[in-house]
ROTOR-242090 format. One record per residue (C-alpha): residue in one letter; x, y, z. Coordinates in steps of 0.02 Angstrom, whole numbers, padded with zeros to 5 digits, always signed. Each point is the difference from the previous one (the first is absolute). Layout:
AXYZ
...
This chain:
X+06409+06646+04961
X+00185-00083+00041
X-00003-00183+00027
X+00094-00043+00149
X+00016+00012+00202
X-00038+00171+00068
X+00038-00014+00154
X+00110-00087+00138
X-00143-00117+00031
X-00009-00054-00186
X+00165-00036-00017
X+00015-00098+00147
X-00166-00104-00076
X+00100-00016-00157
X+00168-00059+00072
X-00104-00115+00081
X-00089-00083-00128
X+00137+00037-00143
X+00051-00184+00049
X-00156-00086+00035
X-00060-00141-00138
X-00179-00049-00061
X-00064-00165-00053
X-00040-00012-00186
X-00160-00075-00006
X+00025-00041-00202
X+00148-00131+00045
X-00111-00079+00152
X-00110-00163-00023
X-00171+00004+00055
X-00087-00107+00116
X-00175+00021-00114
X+00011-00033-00152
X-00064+00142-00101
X-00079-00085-00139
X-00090-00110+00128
X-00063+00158+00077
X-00045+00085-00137
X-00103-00142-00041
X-00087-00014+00162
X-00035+00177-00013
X-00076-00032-00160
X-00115-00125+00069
X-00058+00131+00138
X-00038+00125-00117
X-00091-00112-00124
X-00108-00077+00134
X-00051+00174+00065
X-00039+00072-00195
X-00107-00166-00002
X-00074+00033+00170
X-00043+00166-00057
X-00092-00047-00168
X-00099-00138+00096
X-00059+00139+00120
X-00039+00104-00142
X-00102-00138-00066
X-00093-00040+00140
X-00044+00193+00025
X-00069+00020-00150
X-00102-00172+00004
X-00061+00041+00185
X-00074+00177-00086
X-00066-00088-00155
X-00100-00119+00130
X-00045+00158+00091
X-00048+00092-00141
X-00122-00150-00052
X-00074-00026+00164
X-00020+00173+00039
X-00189+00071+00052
X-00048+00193-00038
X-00117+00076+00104
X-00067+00152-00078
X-00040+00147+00105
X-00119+00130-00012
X+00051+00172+00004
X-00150+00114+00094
X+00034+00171-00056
């Protein structure tokens, strides 16, 4: 495979962006500041892994109480 315009349509695209300049987003400041962020992101995620363990907790209490509490009929089988 040849690197490079093919046809007249890709060289015009390349003339015209041969000139064009990008923003480098490494010498920009940001308005959020990232350790802030990554700290509030933090907070989310540990609040959900806690939100998660209590609702694990709960579960298995709620089927321990259910388990306790629970009546068996038996049935008999005619056969």
């Amino acid at each position: 495979m040849a690197i490079g315009a093919r046809d007249r349509i890709d060289q015009l695209l390349v003339k015209k962006y041969a000139q064009e300049r990008v923003d480098n987003h490494e010498s920009m400041t940001s308005m959020i500041n990232p350790e802030k962020m990554m700290s509030a992101m933090n907070d989310f995620a540990s609040m959900h892994r806690n939100m998660f363990v209590l609702s694990q907790r709960l579960n298995q209490a709620c089927s321990r109480i259910n388990a306790r509490t629970a009546r068996y009929a038996t049935n008999t089988v005619a056969a």
